[in-house]
C-alpha positions, 0 to 999 in steps of 0.5 A: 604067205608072208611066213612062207617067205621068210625062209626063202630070203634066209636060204638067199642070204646063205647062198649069197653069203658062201657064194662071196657075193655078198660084203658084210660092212659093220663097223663105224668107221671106213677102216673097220670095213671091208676096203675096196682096191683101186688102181690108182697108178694105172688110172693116173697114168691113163687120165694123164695120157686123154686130159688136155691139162697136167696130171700128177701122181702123189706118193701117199704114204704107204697105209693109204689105201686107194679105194676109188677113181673116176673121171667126170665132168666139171663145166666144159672140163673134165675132172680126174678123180681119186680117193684113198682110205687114210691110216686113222679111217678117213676119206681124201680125195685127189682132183685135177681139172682145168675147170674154174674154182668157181665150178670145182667149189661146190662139185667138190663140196656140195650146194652148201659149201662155204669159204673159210679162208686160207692155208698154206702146204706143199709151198702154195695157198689153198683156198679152203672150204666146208660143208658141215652139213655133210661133214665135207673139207674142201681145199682148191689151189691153182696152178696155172694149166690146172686147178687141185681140188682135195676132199676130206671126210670124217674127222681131221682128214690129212689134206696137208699130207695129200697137198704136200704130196700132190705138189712134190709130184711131177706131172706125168708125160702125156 
């Protein structure tokens, strides 16, 4: 019975595969693989019309792929969320929210983020955090109405290019 499968599940594959119902993702690295597009200026631009706090639109640089967004909840606020795909492969992640650092920390970082001190970019200081553990870098800055979280992952992600950006941004009317 087991063998009568086998071909079975090849013929799926093969139809999958020629239907483009399928992404083949080999390779180490997010750059490697096959990237998903986002929208990110739409998702800006509707995040900064619902939320009750000022959204900012970074200019990344050009090899940035942005390849995700949602919007979630972080205490009694809700978050706008963006990721982009970095030129060397690595993951960063734009979050805006008038939620506390207190809860933004370990929405962002996980349960065990740990503090590790300060940086200065973009003109402002940002509490720094990471997770070893799941390989996390976590940088929170308060700008009165609103606090900036960013997220990195892989090694060095460029969270200072994404702060620099971020804060050269004027918010977007509402």
């Amino acid at each position: 019975m087991v063998w009568s499968l086998i071909p079975l599940l090849v013929i799926c594959v093969v139809i999958a595969g020629i239907a483009g119902s399928c992404a083949w993702g080999f390779g180490d690295k997010a750059a490697e693989q096959k990237v998903p597009t986002f929208d990110s200026t739409a998702a800006f631009q509707a995040d900064a019309r619902t939320m009750g706090f000022p959204i900012r639109e970074p200019a990344v640089p050009a090899d940035w792929q942005s390849n995700s967004g949602s919007t979630s909840t972080v205490g009694a606020s809700l978050t706008s969320n963006v990721g982009w795909i970095t030129e060397s492969g690595t993951y960063v992640q734009l979050t805006q929210t008038a939620a506390t650092e207190d809860q933004l920390t370990p929405h962002l970082g996980g349960d065990a983020v740990l503090g590790t001190g300060t940086t200065e970019a973009g003109g402002v200081t940002w509490v720094t955090y990471a997770n070893d553990a799941e390989d996390r870098a976590v940088w929170i800055t308060d700008l009165g109405e609103v606090r900036i979280g960013l997220l990195g992952r892989g090694a060095n992600p460029p969270l200072d290019t994404l702060a620099a950006a971020t804060l050269k941004a004027q918010p977007l009317p509402k």
